[in-house]
C-alpha positions in Angstrom: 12.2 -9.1 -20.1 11.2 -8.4 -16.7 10.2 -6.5 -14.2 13.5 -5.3 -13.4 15.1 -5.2 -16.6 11.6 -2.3 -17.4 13.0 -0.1 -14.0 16.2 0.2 -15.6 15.3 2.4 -18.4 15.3 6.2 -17.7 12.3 7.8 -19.6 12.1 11.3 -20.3 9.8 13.4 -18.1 7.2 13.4 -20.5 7.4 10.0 -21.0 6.7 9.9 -17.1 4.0 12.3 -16.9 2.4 10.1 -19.7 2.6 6.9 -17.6 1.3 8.9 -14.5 -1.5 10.3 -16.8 -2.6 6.6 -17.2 -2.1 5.5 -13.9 -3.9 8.6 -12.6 -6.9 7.8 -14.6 -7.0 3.8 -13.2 -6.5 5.0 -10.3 -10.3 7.4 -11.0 -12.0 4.3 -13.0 -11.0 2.2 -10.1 -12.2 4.3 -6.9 -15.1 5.8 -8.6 -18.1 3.9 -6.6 -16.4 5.2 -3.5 -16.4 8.7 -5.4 -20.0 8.2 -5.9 -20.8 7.1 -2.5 -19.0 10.2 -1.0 -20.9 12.2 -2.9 -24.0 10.8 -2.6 -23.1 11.1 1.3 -22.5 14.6 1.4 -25.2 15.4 -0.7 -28.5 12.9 -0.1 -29.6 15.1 3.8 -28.2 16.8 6.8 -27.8 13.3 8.2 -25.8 11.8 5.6 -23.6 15.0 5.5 -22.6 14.6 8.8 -22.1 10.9 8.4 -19.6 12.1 5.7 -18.1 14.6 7.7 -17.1 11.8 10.7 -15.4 9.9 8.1 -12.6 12.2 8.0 -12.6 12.3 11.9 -13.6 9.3 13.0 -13.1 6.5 10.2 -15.1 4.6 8.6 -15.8 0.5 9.7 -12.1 -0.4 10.8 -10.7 2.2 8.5 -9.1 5.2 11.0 -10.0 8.6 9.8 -6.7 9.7 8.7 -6.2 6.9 6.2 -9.5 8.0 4.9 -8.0 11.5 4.4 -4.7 9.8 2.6 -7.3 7.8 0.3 -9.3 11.3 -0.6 -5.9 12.9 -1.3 -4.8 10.0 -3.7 -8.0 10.7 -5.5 -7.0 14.4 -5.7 -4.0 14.2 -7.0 -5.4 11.7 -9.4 -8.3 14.2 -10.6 -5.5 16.8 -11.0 -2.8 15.6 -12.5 -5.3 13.6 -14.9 -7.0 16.9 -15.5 -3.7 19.0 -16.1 -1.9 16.4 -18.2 -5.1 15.8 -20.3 -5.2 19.7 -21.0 -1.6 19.3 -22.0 -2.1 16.8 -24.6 -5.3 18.9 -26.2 -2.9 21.6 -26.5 -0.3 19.4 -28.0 -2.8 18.1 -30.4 -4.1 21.6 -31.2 -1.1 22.6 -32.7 1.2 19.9 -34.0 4.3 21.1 -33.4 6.0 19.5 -30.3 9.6 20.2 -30.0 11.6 18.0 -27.1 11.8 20.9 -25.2 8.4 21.8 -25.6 7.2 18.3 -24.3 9.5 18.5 -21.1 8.6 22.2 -20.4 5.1 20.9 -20.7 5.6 18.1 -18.8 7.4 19.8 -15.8 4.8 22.5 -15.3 2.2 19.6 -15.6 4.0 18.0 -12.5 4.4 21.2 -11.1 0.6 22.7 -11.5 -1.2 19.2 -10.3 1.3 18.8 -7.7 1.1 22.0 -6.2 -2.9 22.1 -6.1 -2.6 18.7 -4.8 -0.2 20.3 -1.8 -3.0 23.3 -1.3 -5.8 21.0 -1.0 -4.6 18.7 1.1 -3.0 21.3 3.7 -7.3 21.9 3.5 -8.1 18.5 4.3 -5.6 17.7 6.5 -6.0 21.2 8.5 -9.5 21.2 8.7 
């Protein structure tokens, strides 16, 4: 079985917020020393701060500032879609009864809630 015989199966939309959940989280256990450098950028002096800051404008190394901005906003959807879908399945667990229709009511206003916090933030970083 390959590749292309997996994209031929049609999951159910929980099924695909479930993969997403997992692929959100690589993507966090992945990029987290470059989460912990901007942090400690925006956080170690005045100096660093606005070092941080002129990523965003002016890049970073060859890096252009707006792919920087498309990196951060990969991360943020990753945080909130990880963060939303792993609130869905503590509530699931919680109570123990999960219908079908449960699960893809769930799992739409999962995609709906991280996506749409993912839309407001980025209008931030992208405006700003």
């Amino acid at each position: 079985m390959g590749l292309i015989d997996a994209l031929k199966y049609r999951l159910p939309l929980a099924g695909v917020v479930s993969i997403l959940h997992r692929g959100s989280g690589l993507i966090l256990f992945l990029l987290l020393p470059f989460v912990i450098w901007l942090f400690d950028k925006s956080v170690t002096s005045e100096i660093s701060y606005a070092e941080f800051t002129s990523t965003f404008t002016a890049g970073l190394g060859v890096l252009p500032g707006w792919f920087m901005k498309v990196v951060v906003l990969g991360l943020i959807w990753a945080y909130l879609h990880h963060f939303v879908a792993g609130i869905r399945y503590l509530v699931m667990d919680a109570f123990h009864t999960v219908s079908k229709d449960q699960g893809r009511n769930s799992a739409i206003a999962t995609l709906v809630i991280s996506l749409t916090l993912t839309l407001v933030l980025g209008y931030k970083l992208f405006m700003y």
